[in-house]
C-alpha positions in Angstrom: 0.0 0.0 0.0 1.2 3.4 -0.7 2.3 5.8 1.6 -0.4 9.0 1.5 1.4 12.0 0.4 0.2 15.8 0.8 -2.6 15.7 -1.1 -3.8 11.7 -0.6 -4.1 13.0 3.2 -6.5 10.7 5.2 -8.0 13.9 6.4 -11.6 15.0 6.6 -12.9 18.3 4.7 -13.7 19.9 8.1 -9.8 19.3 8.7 -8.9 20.7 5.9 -11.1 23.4 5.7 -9.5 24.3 9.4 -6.3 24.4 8.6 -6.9 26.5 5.3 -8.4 28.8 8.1 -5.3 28.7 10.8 -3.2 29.4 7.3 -5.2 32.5 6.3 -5.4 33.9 9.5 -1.4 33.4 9.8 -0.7 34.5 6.4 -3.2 37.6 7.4 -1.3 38.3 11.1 2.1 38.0 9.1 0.9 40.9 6.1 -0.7 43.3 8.9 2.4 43.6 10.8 4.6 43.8 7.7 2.2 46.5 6.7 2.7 48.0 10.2 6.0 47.8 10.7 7.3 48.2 7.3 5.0 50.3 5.7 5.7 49.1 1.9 5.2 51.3 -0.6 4.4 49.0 -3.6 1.8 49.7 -5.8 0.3 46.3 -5.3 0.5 46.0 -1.6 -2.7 47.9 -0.8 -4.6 45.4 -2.4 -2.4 42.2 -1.7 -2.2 42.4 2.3 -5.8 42.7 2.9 -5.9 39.3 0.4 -5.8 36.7 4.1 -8.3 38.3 5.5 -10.8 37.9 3.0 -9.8 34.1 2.3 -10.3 33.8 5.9 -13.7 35.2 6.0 -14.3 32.3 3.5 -12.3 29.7 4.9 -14.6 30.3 8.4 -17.9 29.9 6.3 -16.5 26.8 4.6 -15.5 25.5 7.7 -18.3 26.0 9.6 -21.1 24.9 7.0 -18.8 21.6 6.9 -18.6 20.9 10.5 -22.4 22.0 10.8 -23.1 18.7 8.5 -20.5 16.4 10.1 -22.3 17.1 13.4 -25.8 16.5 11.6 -24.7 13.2 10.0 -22.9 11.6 12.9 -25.2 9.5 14.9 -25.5 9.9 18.8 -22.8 7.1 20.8 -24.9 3.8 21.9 -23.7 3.6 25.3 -24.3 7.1 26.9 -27.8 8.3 27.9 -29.6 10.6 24.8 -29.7 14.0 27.7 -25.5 13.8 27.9 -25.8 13.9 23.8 -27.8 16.7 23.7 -25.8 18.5 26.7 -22.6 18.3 24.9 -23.7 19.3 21.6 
């Protein structure tokens, strides 16, 4: 069997969708302080810094229509009492 690389990843779209979103909000953190700190003059760079924000504005409605359905589709466990379901959700 072959090893799974980067992109044959085991994971689940709500996984991936998350870390798409940690990403983005890094990538976002990282071009507002450069823009803080070193105030760039480039013609592109008022329209390329604000770029992570917006993909993570999308990433967080991806992610959260995602996990929305994996919490709708995944059955309650058999051996705990239907109230301690509901509690936790």
């Amino acid at each position: 069997m072959a090893e799974p690389g980067p992109f044959r990843s085991p994971a689940s779209a709500v996984q991936l969708s998350g870390r798409l979103l940690c990403w983005c909000l890094a990538a976002g953190m990282a071009s507002a302080a450069m823009d803080a700190a070193l105030a760039p003059q480039a013609r592109w760079w008022g329209t390329m810094w604000p770029l992570p924000w917006w993909l993570a504005c999308a990433a967080v409605l991806a992610w959260s229509v995602l996990r929305a359905r994996e919490k709708a589709d995944r059955p309650p466990p058999q051996d705990s009492v239907r109230s301690d379901w509901e509690r936790a959700a």
